[in-house]
C-alpha positions as CSV (number, residue, x, y, z in Angstrom):
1,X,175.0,139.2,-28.5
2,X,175.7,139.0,-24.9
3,X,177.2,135.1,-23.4
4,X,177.6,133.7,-20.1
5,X,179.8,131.3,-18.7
6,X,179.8,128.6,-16.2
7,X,181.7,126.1,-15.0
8,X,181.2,122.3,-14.7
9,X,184.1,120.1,-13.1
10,X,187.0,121.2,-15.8
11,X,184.7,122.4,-18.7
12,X,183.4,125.6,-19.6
13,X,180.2,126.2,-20.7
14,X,178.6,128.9,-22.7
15,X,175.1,129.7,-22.5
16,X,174.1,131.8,-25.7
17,X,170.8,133.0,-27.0
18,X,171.4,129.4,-29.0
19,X,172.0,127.7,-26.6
20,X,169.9,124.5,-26.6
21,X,169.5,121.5,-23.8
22,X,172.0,123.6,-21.6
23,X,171.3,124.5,-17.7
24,X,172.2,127.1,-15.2
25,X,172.3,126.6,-11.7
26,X,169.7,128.6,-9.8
27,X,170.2,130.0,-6.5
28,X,168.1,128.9,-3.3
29,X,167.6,131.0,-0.5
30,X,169.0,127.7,1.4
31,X,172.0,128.9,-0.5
32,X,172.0,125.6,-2.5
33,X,171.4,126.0,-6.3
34,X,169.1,124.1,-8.3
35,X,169.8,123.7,-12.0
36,X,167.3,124.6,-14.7
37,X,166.7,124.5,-18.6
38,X,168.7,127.9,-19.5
39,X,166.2,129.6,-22.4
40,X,168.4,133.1,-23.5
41,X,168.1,136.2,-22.7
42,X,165.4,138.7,-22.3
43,X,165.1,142.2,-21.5
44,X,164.7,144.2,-17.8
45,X,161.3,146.0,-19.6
46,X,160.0,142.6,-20.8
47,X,160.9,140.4,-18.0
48,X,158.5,138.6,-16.1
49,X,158.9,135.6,-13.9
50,X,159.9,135.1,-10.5
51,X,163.7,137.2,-10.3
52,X,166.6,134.9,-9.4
53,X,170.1,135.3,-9.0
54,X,172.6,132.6,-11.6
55,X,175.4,130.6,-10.8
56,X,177.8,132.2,-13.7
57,X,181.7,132.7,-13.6
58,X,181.7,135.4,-16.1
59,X,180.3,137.3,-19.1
60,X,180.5,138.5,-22.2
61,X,178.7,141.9,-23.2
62,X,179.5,141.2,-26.8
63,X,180.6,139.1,-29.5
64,X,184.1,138.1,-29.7
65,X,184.6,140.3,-26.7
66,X,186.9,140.1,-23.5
67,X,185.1,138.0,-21.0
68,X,184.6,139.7,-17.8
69,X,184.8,137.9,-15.0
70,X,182.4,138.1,-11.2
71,X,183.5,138.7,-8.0
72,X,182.8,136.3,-5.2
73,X,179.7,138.9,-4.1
74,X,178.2,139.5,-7.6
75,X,176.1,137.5,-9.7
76,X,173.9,137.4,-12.9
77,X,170.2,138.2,-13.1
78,X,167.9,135.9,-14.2
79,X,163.9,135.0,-14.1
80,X,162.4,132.0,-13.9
81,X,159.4,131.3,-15.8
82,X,157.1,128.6,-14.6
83,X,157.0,125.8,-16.9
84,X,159.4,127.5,-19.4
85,X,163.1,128.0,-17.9
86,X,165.6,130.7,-16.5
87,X,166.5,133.8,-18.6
88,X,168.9,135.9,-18.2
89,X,168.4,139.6,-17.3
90,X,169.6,142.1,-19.7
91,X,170.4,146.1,-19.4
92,X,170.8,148.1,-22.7
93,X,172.3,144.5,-24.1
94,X,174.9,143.5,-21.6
95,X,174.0,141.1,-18.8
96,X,172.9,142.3,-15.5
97,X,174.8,142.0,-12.5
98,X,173.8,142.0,-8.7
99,X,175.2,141.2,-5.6
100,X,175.2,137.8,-4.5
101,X,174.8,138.5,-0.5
102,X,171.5,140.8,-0.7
């Protein structure tokens, strides 16, 4: 299963399909980010919400794999789900990434 990683002063964080009480930060189009209840993974086909763009240093596409890490233009995909939390976006099982600027 696919992981992301983000960072909080010193300490890494991994956000997992298990992961539970964990956030992500979210960005605004003020360019701020707001954090939010992270809530897995789901796929592009099955993904509704309102798309947003994560605050993540890097990924994993697999278990136990090399974690890659994101350029200062890219980020991850995510939708937010009203009520619910932020997902993140998934292509043919590896995380989904976009560029930060568009």
């Amino acid at each position: 299963m696919p992981a992301l990683r983000r960072k909080q002063n010193y300490r890494n964080i991994i956000l997992a399909v298990d992961a539970q009480h964990e956030t992500v930060g979210v960005y605004l189009r003020s360019g701020l980010t707001r954090d939010v209840i992270w809530k897995g993974f789901v796929d592009l086909n099955l993904a509704q919400g309102r798309p947003v763009k994560l605050h993540i240093h890097s990924y994993q596409a697999e278990d136990y794999g090399h974690w890659i890490l994101l350029k200062d233009n890219e980020c991850i995909q995510g939708c937010v789900v009203v009520g619910e939390g932020v997902y993140g976006v998934l292509i043919d099982g590896v995380p989904r990434v976009v560029n930060a600027i568009a």
